[in-house]
C-alpha positions as CSV (number, residue, x, y, z in Angstrom):
1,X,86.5,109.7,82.0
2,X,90.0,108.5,82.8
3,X,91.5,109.7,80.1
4,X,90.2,113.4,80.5
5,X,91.0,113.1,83.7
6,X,94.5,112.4,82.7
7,X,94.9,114.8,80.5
8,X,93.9,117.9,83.1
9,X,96.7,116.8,85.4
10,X,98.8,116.7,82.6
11,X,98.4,120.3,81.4
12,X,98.0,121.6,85.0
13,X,101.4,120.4,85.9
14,X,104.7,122.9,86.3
15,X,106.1,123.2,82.3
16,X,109.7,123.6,83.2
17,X,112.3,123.1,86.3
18,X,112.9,126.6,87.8
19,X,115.8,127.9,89.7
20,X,116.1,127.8,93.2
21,X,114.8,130.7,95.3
22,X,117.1,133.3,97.2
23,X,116.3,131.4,100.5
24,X,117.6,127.7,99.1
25,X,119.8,126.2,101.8
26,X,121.9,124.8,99.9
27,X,125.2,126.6,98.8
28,X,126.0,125.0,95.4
29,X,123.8,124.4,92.7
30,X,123.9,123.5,88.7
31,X,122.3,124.3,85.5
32,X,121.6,127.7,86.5
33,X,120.5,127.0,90.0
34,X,118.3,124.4,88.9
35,X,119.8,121.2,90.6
36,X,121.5,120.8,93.9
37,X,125.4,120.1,93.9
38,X,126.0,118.5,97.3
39,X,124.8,115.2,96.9
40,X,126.8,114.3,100.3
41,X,125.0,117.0,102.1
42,X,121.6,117.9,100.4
43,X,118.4,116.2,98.3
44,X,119.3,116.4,94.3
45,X,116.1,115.6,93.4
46,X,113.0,118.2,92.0
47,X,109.6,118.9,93.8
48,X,106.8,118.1,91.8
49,X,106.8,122.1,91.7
50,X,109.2,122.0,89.4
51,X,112.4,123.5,92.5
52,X,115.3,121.6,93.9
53,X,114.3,119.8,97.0
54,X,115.3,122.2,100.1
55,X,116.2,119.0,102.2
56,X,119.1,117.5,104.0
57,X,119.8,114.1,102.1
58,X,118.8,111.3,104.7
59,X,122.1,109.9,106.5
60,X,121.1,106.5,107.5
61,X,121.0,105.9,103.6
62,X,124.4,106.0,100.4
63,X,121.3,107.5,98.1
64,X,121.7,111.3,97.6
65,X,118.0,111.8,98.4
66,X,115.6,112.9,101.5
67,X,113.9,110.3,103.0
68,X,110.6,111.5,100.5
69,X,112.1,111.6,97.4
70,X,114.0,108.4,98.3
71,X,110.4,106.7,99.1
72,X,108.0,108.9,96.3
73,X,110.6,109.3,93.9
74,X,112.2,112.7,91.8
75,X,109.4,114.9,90.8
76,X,111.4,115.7,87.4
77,X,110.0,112.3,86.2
78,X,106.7,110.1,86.4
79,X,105.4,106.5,85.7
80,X,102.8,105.8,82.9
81,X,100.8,103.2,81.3
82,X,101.8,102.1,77.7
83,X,100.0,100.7,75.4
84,X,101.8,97.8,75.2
85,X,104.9,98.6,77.2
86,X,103.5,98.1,80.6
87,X,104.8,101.7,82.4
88,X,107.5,104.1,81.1
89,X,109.3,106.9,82.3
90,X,108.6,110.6,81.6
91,X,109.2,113.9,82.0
92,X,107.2,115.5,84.8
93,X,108.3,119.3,83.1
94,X,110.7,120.3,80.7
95,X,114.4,118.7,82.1
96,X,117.4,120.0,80.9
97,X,120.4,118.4,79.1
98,X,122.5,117.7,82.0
99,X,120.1,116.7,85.0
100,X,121.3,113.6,87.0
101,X,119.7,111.0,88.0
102,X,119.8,107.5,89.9
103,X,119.5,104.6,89.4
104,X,118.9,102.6,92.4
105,X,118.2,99.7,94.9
106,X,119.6,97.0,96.9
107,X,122.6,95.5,96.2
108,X,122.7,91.9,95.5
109,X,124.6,89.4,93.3
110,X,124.4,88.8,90.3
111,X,123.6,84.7,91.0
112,X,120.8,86.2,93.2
113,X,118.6,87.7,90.9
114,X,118.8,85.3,88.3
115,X,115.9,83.7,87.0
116,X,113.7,86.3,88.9
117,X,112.2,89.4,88.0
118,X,115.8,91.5,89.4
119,X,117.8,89.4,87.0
120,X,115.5,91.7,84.3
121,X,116.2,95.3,85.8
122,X,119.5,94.4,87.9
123,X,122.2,97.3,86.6
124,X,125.9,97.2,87.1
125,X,127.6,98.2,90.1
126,X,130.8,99.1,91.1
127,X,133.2,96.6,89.7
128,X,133.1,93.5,92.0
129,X,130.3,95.3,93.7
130,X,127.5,93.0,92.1
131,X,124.2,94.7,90.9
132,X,121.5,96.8,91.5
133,X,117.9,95.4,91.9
134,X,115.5,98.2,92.0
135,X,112.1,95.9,91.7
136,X,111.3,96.3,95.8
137,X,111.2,99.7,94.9
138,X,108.8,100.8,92.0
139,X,107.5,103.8,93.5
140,X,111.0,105.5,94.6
141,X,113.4,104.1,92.1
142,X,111.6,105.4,89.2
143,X,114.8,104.5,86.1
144,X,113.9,101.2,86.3
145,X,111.0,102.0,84.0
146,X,113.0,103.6,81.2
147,X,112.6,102.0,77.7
148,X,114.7,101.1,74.8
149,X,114.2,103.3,72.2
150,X,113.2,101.4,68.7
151,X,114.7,101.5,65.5
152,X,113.8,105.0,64.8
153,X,114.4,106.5,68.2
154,X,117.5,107.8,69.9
155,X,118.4,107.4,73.5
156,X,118.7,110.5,76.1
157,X,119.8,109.2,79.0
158,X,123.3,107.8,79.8
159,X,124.7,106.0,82.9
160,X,127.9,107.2,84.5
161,X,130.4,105.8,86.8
162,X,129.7,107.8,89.5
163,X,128.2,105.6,92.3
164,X,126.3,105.7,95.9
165,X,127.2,103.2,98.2
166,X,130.6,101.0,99.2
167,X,131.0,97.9,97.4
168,X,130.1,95.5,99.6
169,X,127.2,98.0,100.8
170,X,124.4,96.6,102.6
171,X,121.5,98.1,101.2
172,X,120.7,100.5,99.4
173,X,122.9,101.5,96.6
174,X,123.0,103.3,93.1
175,X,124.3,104.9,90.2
176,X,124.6,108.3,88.5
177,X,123.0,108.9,85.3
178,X,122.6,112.2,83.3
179,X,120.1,113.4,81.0
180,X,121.9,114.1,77.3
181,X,119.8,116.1,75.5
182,X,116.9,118.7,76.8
183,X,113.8,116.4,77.1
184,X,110.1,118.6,76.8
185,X,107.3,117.4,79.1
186,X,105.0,114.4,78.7
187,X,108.3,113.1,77.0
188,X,109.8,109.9,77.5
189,X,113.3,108.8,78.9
190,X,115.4,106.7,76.9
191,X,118.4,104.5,77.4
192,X,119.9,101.8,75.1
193,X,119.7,98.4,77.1
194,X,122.5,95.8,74.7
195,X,123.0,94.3,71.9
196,X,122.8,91.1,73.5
197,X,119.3,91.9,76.2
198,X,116.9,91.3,73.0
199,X,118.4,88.3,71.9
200,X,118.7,86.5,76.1
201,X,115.1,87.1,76.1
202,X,113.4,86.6,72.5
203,X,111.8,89.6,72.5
204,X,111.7,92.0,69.2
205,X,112.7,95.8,69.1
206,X,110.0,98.4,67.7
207,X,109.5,101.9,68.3
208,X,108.1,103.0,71.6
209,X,107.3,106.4,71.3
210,X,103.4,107.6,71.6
211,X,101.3,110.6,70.6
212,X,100.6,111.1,74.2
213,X,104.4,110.3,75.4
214,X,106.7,111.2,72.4
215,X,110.2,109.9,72.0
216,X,112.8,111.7,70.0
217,X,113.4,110.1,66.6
218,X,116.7,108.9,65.1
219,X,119.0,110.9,63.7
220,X,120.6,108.7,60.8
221,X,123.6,110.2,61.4
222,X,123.9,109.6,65.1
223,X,126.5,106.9,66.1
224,X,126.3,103.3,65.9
225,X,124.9,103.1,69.9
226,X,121.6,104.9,69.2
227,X,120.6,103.1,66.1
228,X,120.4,99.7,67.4
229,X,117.2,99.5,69.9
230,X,114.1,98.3,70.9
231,X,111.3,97.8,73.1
232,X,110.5,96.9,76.7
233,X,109.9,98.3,80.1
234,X,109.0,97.8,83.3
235,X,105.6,96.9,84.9
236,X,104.8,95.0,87.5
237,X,103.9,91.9,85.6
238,X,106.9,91.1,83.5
239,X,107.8,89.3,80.2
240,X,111.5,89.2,80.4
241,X,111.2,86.5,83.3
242,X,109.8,84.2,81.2
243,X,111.9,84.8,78.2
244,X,113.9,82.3,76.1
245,X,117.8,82.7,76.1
246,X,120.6,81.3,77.7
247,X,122.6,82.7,81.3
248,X,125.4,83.3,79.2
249,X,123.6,85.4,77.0
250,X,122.0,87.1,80.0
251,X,125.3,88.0,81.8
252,X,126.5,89.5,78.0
253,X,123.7,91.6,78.3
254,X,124.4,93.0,82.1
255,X,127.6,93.8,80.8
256,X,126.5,95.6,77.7
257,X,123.9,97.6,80.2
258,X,127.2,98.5,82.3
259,X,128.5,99.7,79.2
260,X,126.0,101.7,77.2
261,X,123.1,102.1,79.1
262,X,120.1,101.4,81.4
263,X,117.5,99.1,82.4
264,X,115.3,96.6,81.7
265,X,112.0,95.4,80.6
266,X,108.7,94.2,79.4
267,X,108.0,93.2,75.2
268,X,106.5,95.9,72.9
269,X,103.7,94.0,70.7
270,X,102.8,96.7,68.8
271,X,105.3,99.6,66.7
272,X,102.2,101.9,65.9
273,X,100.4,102.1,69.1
274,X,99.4,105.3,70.2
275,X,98.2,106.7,73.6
């Protein structure tokens, strides 16, 4: 059935990101050769081979990608069904504490995504620079699926302020984020959304990790930022349009996204679901 089906991909998939071989164009890499380092000049995103892409970045575009990875996404990560999360980000292979990643998409303001389904995912961008709205681009811009983690979960993604794109950039534009803790495969990625995205939208935090697509659980002792979470990502139908809370409340939680963390998202209904 599907679900076998599934499953074989799963296990027949690369288990870890290798270095690049001795032919690799590009003259600078990181983590052990794992990751380009000229994301002017070259691709810093993975084949699905588990290799840093051997491509020129594409010119006509801020993002530090090909033209394929821009429009198929980084084959480090892939989109998944959730029980009750709609999709959610995971690791294609074993990704190392330290990858970077972007998230990315056109720039807009902020008043233009309001009350539509970018006002849920838009993310900070450069200051005065309005936001990012990745939702024309759920096949390539692949962050805009990450979850909250729940009460018992820690995050393992941060943003950065390290940006693509000019501030008044027409088009495409994005921003930097790095992996903070080595994340196995089939796992999921993680990054606190705001105190204040919950409340703007009514929805309640839970645990979102999954036998199929475990989540890292919370370390009591871990500061204050990981231990207040919750639940939602990204599908293509989505809750958070429809939620209850104010535009005040809303813009409180853009900021606290600039500020600690990632994306946004669809309700979790359920904390014990399992895949």
């Amino acid at each position: 059935g599907p679900a076998g089906t599934s499953t074989a991909r799963e296990s027949a998939m690369t288990e870890r990101l290798e270095p690049a071989g001795p032919c690799h164009p590009c003259p600078k890499t990181r983590l052990g050769g794992r990751q380009n380092d000229l994301p002017d000049e070259y691709c810093s995103a993975s084949t699905k081979s588990g290799r840093p892409c051997a491509k020129r970045k594409d010119p006509s575009c801020a993002l530090p990608f090909c033209a394929h990875h821009r429009e198929r996404g980084d084959g480090a990560f892939r989109v998944v069904p959730h029980p009750t999360a709609g999709s959610v980000l995971v690791a294609n292979f074993d990704v190392p504490k330290g990858y970077r990643a972007v998230f990315w998409g056109t720039r807009k303001r902020w008043r233009d995504t309001e009350n539509k389904e970018g006002g849920d995912y838009a993310m900070a961008f450069r200051s005065n620079g309005g936001v990012i709205d990745p939702t024309t681009h759920k096949t390539g811009s692949q962050l805009q699926f990450m979850s909250c983690p729940g009460p018992n979960e820690r995050m393992n993604m941060r943003h950065t302020d390290f940006f693509f794109g000019a501030t008044r950039e027409v088009g495409l534009v994005g921003r930097q984020f790095v992996v903070t803790e080595d994340v196995p495969k089939n796992h999921q990625f993680l990054i606190w959304y705001g105190s204040q995205w919950f409340t703007a939208r009514g929805i309640d935090r839970i645990d979102v990790g999954t036998k199929r697509y475990p989540v890292s659980s919370l370390k009591r002792t871990t500061h204050s930022c990981a231990t207040a979470a919750g639940a939602s990502s990204a599908g293509d139908d989505d809750a958070g349009a429809g939620a209850k809370g104010t535009k005040k409340a809303k813009r409180r939680a853009l900021e606290d996204l600039s500020n600690g963390g990632g994306k946004k998202g669809k309700a979790r209904s359920s904390a014990t679901a399992t895949a």
